[in-house]
TORNUPA-553926 format. One record per residue: residue number from 0; x, y, z of N, C-alpha, C, CB in turn. Coordinates in pm, whole numbers, plus 50000, padded with zeros to 5 digits. Glycine has a CB too. Layout:
BEGIN
k  nu  nv  nw  cau  cav  caw  cu  cv  cw  cbu  cbv  cbw
NUM  X  Y  Z  X  Y  Z  X  Y  Z  X  Y  Z $
...
//
This chain:
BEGIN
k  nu  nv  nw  cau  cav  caw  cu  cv  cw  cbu  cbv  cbw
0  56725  43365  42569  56674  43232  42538  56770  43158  42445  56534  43241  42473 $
1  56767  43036  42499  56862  42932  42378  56788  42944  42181  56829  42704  42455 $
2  56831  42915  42178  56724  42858  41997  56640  42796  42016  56780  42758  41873 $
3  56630  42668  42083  56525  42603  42102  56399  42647  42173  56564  42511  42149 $
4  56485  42723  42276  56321  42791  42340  56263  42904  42300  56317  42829  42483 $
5  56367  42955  42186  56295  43084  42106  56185  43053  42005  56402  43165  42020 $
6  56252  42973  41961  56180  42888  41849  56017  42843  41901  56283  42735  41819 $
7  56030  42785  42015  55895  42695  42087  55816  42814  42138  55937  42573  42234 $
8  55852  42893  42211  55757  43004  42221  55766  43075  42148  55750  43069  42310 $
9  55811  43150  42005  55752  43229  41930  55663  43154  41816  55852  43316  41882 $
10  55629  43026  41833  55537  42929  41771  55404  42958  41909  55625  42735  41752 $
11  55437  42957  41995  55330  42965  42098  55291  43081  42149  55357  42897  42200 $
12  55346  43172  42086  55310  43315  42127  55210  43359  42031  55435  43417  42129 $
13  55237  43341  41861  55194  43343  41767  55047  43291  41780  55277  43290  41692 $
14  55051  43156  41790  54927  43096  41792  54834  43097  41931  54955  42964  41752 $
15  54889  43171  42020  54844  43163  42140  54758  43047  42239  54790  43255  42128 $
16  54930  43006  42192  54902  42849  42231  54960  42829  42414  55016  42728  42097 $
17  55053  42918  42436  55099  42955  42575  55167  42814  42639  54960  43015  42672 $
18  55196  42720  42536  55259  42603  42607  55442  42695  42631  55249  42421  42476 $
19  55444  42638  42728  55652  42685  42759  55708  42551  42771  55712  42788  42948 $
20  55844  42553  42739  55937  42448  42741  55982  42445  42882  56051  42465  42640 $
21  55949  42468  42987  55941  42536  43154  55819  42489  43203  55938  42716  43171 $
22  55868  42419  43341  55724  42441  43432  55692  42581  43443  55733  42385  43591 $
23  55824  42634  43498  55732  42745  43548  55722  42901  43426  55809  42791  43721 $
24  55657  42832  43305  55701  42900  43227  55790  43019  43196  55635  42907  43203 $
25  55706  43183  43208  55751  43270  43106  55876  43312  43262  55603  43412  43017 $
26  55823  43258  43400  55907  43305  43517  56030  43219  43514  55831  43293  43661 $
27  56064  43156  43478  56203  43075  43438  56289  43198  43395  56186  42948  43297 $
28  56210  43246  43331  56334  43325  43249  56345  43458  43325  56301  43357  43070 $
29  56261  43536  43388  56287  43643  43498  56347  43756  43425  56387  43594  43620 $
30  56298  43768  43259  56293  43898  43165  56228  43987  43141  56294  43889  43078 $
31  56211  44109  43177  56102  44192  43114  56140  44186  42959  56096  44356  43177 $
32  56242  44221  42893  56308  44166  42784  56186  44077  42708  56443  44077  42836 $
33  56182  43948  42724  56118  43817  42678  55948  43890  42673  56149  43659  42813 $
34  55944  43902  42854  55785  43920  42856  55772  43995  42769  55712  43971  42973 $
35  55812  44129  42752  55676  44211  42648  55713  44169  42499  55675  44420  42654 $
36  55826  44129  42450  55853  44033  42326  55716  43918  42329  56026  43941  42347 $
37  55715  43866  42406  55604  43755  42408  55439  43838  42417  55637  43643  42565 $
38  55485  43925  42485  55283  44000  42478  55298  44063  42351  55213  44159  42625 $
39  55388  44158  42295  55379  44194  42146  55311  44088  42047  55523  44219  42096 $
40  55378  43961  42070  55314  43866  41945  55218  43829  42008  55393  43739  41878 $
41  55175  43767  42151  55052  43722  42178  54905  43852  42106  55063  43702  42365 $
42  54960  43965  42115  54845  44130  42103  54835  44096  41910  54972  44371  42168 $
43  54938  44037  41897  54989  43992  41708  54843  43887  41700  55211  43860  41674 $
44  54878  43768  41745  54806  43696  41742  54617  43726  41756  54873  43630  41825 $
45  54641  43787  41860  54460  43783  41875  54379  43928  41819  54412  43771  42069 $
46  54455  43982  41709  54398  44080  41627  54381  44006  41537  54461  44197  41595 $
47  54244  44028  41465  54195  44014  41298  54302  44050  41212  54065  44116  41251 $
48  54360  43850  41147  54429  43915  41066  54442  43957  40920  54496  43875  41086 $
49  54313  43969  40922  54255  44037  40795  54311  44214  40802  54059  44019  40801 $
50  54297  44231  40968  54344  44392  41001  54512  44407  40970  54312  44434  41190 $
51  54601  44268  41018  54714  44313  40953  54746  44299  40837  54797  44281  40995 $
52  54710  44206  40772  54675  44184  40591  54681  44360  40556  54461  44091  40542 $
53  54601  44402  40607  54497  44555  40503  54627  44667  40581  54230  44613  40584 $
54  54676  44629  40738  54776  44736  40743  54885  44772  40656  54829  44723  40842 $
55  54943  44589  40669  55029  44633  40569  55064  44604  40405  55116  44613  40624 $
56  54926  44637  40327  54885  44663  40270  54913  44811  40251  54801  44611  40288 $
57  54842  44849  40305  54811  45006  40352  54948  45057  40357  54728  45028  40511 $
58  55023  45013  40436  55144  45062  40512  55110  45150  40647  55232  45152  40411 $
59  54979  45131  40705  54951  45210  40793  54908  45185  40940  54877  45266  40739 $
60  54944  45231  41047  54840  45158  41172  54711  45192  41170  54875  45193  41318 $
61  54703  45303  41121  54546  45343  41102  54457  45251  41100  54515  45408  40986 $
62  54477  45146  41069  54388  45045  40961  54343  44999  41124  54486  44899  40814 $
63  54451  44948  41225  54412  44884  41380  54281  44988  41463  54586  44891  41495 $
64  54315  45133  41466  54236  45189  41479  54074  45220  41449  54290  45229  41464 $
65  54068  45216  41307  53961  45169  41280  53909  45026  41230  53938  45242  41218 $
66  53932  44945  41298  53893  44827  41295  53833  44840  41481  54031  44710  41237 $
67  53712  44829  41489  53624  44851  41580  53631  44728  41707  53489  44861  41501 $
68  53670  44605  41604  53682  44529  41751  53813  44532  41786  53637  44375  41758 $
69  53896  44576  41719  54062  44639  41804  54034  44711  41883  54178  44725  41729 $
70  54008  44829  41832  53975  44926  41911  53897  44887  42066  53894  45008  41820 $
71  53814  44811  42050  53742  44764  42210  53890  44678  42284  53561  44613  42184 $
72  53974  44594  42182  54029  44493  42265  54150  44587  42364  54099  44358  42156 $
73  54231  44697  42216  54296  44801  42306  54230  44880  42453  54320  44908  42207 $
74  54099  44917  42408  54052  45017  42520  54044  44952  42647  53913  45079  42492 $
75  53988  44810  42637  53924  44700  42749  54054  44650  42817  53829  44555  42676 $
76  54172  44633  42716  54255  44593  42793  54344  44657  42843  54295  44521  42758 $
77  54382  44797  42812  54438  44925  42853  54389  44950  43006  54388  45047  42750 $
78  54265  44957  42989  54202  44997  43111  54183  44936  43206  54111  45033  43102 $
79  54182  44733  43173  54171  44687  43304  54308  44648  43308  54062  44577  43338 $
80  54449  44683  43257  54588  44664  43314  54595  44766  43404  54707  44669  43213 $
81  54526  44853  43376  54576  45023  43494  54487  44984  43620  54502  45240  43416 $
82  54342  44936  43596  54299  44979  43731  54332  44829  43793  54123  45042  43744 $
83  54403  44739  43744  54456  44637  43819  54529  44636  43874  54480  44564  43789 $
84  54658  44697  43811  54784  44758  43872  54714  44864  43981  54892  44840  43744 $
85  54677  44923  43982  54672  45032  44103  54583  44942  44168  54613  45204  44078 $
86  54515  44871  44179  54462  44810  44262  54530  44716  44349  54382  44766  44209 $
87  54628  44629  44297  54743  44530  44347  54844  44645  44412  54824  44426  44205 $
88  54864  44689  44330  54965  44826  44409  54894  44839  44616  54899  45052  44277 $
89  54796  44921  44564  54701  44937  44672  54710  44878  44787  54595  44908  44639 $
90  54655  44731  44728  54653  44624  44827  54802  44587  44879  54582  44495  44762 $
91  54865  44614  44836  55008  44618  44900  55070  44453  44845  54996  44640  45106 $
92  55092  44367  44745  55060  44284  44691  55229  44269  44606  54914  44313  44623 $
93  55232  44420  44577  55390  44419  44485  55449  44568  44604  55368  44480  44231 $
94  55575  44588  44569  55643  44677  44649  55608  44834  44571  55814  44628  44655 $
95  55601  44765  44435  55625  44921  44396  55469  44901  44228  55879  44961  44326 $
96  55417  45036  44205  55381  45023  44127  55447  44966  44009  55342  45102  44129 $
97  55579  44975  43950  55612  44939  43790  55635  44785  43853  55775  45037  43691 $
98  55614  44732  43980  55632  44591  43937  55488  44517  43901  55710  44511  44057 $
99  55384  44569  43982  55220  44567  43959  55187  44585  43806  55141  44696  44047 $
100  55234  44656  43727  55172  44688  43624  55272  44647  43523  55127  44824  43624 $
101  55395  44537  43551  55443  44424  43488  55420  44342  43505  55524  44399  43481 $
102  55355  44252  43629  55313  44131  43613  55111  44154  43586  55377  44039  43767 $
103  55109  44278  43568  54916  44249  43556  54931  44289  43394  54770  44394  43678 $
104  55027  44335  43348  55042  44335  43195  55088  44243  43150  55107  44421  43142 $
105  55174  44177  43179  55158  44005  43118  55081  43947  43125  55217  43912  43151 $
106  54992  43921  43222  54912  43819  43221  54815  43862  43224  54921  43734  43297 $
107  54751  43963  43183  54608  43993  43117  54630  43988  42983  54540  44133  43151 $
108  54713  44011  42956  54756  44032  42808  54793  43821  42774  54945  44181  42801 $
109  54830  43764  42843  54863  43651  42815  54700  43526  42857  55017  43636  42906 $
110  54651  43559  42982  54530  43500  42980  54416  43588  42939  54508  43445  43103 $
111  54386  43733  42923  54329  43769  42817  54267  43757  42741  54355  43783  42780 $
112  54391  43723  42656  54382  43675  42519  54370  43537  42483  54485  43713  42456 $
113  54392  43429  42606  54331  43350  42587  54454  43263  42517  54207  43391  42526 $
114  54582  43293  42577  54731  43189  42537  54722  43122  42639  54898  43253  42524 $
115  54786  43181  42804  54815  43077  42898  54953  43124  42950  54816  42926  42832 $
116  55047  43166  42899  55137  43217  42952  55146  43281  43091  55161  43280  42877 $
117  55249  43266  43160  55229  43328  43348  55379  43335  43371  55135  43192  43498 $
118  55400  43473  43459  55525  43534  43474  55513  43543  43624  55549  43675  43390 $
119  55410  43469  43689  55382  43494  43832  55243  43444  43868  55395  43646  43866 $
120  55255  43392  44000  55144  43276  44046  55027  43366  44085  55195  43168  44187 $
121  54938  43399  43974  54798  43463  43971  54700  43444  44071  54734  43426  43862 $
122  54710  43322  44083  54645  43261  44179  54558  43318  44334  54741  43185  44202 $
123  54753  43382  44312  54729  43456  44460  54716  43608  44486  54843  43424  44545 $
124  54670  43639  44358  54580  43788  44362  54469  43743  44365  54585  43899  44244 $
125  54411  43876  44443  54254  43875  44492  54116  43833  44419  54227  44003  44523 $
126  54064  43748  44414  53967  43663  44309  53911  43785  44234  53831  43557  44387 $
127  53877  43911  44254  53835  44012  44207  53886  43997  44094  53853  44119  44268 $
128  54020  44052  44086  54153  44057  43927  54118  43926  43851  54372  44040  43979 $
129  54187  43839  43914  54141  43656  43836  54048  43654  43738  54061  43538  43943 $
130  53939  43700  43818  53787  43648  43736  53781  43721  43624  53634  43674  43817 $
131  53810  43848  43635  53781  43989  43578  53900  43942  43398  53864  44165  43733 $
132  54041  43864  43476  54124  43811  43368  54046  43723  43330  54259  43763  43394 $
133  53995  43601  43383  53930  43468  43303  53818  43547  43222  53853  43328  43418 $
134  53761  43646  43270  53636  43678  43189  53671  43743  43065  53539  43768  43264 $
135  53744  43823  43062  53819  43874  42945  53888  43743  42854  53940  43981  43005 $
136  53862  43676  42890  53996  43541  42783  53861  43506  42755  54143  43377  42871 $
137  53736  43474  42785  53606  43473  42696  53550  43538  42556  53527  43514  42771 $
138  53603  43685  42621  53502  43817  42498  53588  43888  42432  53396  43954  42571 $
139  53763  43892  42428  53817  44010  42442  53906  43973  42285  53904  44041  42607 $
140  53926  43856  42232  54020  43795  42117  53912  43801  41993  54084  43617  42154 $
141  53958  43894  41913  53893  43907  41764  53860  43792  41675  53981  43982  41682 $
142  53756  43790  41596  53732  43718  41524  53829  43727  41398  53609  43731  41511 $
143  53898  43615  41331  53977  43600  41257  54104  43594  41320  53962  43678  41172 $
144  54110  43577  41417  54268  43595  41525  54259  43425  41532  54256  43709  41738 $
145  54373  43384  41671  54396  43262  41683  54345  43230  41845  54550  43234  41642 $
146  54261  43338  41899  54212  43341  42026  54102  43286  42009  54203  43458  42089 $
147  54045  43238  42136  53929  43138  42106  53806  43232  42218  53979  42934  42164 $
148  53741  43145  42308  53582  43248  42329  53507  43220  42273  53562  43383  42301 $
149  53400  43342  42231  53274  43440  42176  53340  43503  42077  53204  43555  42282 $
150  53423  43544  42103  53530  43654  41963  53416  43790  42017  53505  43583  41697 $
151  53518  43907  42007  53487  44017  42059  53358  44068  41977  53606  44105  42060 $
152  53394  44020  41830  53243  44054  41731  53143  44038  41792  53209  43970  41606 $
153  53105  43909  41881  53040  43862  41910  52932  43945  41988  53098  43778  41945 $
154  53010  43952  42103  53042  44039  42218  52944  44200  42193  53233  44061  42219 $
155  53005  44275  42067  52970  44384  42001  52799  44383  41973  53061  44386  41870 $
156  52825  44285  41907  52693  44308  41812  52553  44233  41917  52721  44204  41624 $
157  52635  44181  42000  52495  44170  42107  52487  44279  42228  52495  44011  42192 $
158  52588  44336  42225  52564  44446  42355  52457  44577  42223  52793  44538  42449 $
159  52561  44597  42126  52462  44701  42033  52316  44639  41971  52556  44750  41891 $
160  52293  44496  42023  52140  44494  41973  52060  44525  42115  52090  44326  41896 $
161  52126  44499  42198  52065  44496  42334  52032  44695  42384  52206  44396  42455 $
162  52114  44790  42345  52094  44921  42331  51980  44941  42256  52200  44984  42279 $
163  51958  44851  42124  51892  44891  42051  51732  44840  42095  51953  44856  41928 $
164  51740  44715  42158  51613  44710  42212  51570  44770  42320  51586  44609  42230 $
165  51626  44806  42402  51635  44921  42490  51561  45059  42392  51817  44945  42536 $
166  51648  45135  42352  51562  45250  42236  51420  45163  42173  51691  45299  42066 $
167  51392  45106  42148  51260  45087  42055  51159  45074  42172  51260  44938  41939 $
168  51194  45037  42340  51121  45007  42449  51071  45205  42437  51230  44919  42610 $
169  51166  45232  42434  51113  45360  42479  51065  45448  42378  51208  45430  42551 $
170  51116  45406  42201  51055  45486  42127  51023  45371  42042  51127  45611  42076 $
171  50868  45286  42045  50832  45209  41974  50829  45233  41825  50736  45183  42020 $
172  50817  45317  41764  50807  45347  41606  51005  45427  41575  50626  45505  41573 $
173  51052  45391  41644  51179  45431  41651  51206  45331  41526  51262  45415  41804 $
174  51326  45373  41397  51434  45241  41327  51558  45273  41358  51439  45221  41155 $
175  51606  45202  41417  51768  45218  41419  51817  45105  41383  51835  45253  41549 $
176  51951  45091  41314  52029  45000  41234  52131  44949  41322  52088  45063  41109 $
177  52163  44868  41331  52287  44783  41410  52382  44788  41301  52253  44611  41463 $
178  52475  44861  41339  52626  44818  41280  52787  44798  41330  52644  44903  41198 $
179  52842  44689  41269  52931  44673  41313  53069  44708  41196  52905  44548  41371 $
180  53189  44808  41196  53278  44826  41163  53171  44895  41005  53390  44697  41182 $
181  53125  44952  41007  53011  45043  40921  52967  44909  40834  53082  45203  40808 $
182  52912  44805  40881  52819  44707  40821  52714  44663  40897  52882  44598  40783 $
183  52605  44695  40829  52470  44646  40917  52475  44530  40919  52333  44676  40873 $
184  52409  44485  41025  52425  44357  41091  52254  44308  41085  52503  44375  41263 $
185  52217  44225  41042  52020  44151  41031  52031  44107  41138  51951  44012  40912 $
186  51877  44084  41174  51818  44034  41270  51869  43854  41257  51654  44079  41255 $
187  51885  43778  41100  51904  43682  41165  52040  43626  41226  51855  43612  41099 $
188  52148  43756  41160  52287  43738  41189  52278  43733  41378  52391  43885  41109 $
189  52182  43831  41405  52164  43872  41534  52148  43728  41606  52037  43978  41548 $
190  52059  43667  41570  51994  43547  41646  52099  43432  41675  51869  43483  41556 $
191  52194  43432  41546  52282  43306  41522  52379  43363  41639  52357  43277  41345 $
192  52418  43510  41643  52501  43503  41773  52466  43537  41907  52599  43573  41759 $
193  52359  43585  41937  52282  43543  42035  52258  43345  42133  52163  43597  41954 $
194  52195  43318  41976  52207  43175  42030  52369  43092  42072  52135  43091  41909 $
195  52435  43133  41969  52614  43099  42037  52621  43120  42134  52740  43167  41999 $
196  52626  43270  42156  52644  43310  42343  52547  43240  42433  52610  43487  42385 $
197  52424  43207  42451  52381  43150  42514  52393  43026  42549  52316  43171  42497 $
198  52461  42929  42441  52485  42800  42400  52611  42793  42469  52484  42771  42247 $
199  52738  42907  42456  52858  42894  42510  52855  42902  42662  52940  42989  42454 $
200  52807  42981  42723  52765  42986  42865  52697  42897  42908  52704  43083  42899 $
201  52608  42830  42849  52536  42750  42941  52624  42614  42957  52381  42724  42887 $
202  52730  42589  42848  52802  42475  42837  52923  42531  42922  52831  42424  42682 $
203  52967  42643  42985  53037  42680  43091  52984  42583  43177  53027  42821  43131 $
204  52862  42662  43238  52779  42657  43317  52740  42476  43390  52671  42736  43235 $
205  52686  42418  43282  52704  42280  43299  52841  42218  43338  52665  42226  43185 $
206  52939  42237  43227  53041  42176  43293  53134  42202  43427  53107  42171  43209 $
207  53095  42331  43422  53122  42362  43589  53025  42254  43676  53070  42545  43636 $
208  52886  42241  43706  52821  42193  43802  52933  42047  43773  52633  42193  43784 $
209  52916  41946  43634  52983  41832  43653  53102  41795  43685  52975  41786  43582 $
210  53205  41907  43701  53302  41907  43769  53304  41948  43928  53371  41975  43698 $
211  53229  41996  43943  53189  42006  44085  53136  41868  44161  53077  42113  44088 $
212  53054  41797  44089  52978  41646  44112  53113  41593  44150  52890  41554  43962 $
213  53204  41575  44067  53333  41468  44067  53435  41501  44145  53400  41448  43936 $
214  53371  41620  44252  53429  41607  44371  53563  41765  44364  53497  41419  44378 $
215  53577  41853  44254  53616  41944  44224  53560  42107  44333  53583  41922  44081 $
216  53635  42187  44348  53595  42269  44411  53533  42401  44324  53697  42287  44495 $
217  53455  42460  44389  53402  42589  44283  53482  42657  44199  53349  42700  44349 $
218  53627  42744  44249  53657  42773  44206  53763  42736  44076  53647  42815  44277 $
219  53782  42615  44088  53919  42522  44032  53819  42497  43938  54008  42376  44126 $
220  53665  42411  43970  53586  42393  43838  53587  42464  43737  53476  42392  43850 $
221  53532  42617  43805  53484  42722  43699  53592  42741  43629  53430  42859  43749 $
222  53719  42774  43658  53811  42826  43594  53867  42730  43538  53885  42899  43656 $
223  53862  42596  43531  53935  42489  43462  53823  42497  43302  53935  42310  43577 $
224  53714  42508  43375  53630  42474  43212  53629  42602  43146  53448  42415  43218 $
225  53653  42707  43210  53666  42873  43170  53844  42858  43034  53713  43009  43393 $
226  53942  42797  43114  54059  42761  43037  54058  42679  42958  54147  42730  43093 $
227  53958  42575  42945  53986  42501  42881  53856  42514  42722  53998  42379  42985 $
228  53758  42567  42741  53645  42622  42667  53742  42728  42573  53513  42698  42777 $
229  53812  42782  42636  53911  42910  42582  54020  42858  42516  53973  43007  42698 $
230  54080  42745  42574  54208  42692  42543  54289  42808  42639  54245  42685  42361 $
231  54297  42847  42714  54446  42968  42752  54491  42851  42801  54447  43132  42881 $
232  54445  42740  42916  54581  42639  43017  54526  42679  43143  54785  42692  43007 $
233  54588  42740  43203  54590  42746  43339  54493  42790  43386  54676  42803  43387 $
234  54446  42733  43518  54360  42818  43559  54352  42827  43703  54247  42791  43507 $
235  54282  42847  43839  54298  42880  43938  54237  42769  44055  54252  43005  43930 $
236  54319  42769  44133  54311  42643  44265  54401  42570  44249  54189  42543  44279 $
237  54322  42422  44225  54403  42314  44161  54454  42321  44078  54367  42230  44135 $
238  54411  42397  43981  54499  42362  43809  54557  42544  43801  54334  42297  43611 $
239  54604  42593  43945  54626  42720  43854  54774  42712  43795  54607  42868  43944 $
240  54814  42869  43812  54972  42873  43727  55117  42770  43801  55032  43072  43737 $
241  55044  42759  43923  55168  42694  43978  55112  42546  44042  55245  42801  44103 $
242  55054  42492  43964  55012  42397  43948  54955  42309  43769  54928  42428  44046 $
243  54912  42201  43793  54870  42144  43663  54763  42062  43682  54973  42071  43593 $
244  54698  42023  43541  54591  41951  43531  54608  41796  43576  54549  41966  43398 $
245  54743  41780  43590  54777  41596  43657  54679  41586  43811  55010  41564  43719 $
246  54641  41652  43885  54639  41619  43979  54460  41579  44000  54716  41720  44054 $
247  54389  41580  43868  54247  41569  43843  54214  41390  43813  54208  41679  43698 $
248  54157  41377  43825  54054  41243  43842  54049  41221  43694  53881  41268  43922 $
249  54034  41087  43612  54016  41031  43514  53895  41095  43406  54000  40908  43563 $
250  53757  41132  43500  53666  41190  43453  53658  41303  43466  53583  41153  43477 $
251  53741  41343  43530  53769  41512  43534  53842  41541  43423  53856  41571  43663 $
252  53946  41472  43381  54045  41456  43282  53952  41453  43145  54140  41315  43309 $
253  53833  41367  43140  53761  41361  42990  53662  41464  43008  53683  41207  42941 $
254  53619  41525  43139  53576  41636  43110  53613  41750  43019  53571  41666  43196 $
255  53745  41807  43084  53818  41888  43014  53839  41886  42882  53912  41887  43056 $
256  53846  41746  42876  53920  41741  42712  53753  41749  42608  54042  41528  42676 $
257  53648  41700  42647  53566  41768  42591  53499  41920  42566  53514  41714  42620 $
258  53525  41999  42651  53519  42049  42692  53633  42168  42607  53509  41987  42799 $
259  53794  42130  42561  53814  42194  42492  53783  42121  42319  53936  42238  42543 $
260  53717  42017  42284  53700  41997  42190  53566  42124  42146  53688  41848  42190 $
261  53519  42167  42269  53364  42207  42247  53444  42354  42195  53226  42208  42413 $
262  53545  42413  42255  53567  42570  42323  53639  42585  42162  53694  42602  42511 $
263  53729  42453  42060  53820  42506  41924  53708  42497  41840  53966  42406  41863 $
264  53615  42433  41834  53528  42346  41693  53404  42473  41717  53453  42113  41727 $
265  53415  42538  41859  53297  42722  41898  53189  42635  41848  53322  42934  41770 $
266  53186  42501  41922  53022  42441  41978  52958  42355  41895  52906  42553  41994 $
267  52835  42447  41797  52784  42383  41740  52784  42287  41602  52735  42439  41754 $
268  52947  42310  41632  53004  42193  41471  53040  42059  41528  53182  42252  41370 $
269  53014  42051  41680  53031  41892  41774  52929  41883  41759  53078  41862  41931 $
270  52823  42010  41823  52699  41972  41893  52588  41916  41748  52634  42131  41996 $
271  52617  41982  41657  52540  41911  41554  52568  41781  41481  52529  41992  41465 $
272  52643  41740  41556  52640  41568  41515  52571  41498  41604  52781  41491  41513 $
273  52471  41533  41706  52423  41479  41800  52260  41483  41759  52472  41546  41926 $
274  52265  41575  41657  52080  41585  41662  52036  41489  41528  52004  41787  41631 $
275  51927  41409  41567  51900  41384  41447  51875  41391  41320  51876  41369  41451 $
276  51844  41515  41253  51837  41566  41155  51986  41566  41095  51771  41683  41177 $
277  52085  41539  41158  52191  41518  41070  52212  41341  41012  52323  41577  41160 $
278  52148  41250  41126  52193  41148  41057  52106  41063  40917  52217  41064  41169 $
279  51966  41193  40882  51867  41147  40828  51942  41198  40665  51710  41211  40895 $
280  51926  41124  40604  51921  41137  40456  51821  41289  40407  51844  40978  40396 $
//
């Protein structure tokens, strides 16, 4: 890379901001070199960096390890780079496995996490992989990182309340404690992210149907308001990697952009300027 384009993407790798000085971004450059330089800091970026604060602090990796929502983001994303790669492999899609499990490791690791970065037109793997990537750039970027979503906390502490109501179904005088990273978590902490997640999906959900109204196709909808709720960029059909958002309608255009005002400000710091109780004295 020149200076200038080192400079612009290790500002955009960092913040997982995934803009490139390239249409065709991180594939301009045709580096494994660059790519995993660029997924190192993007994996930088969407860890708690309270966790690298205390590592190196510490002087230790240990500290990534036990930090509980690392630990999920490593395991979740370890595991769906392998069974993606052997799956693209499979399908006969790349020639050889190590090229499958370089381009499904960039860009899970790059839409993921919820940057945007693309080393190859996603598009045209099997909607299975896609979705499975857009859905992960939702749940999979830590709270205190620069990834946007639910934040994996999120994610945690409602799948472990949901176990837990499960156990009390079956052992009513049962107590069990919800904890996250050895801190109990209350019932009303519970509710506030409960109601987020429900609040974040359903504002998927909507803005998909109204992009669909304005004449948008299913899949280009979902995944445009999926990228743009997230901030990663790209997303699939019309607006995927080898394409852009120019080719959308005026109100498709203020869709989006609300749409990522909703996905940085995580909802209800827009949505509560709308209810009345804020404009009352």
């Amino acid at each position: 890379m020149s200076w200038f384009d080192a400079l612009c993407h290790a500002m955009s790798s960092v913040a997982l901001g995934g803009f490139s000085t390239h249409d065709d971004s991180i594939a301009y450059f045709n580096s494994m070199k660059i790519e995993w330089t660029i997924m190192f800091f993007t994996l930088f970026g969407g860890i708690n960096f309270a966790s690298h604060f205390a590592a190196l602090g510490g002087r230790s990796l240990k500290v990534y390890w036990k930090d509980e929502e690392c630990r999920v983001l490593l395991l979740v994303m370890t595991c769906s780079i392998i069974m993606a790669s052997l799956y693209l492999w499979h399908k006969e899609f790349y020639p050889s496995l190590a090229d499958a499990f370089r381009f499904v490791s960039f860009n899970f690791m790059s839409i993921g996490l919820a940057s945007g970065f693309s080393n190859t037109d996603f598009a045209k793997w099997p909607l299975l992989i896609s979705l499975w990537m857009f859905f992960l750039s939702n749940v999979l970027a830590c709270s205190g990182s620069m990834g946007g979503g639910i934040k994996n906390v999120r994610g945690l502490v409602l799948f472990k309340f949901s176990l837990r109501e499960m156990m009390i179904l079956l052992h009513p005088r049962a107590v069990r404690t919800v904890k996250v990273n050895n801190r109990s978590i209350s019932e009303r902490m519970a509710l506030t992210v409960m109601s987020f997640i429900f609040v974040y999906f359903m504002t998927v959900v909507l803005f998909s149907f109204l992009m669909m109204v304005t004449g948008l196709d299913f899949v280009s909808a979902f995944t445009a308001v999926i990228a743009c709720i997230t901030n990663a960029g790209p997303g699939l059909g019309e607006v995927g990697p080898a394409h852009n958002y120019a080719s959308l309608n005026d109100v498709q255009k203020w869709l989006c952009t609300i749409v990522m005002l909703l996905g940085r400000l995580e909802i209800f710091t827009v949505l509560i300027l709308f209810t009345p109780a804020y404009w009352k004295k």
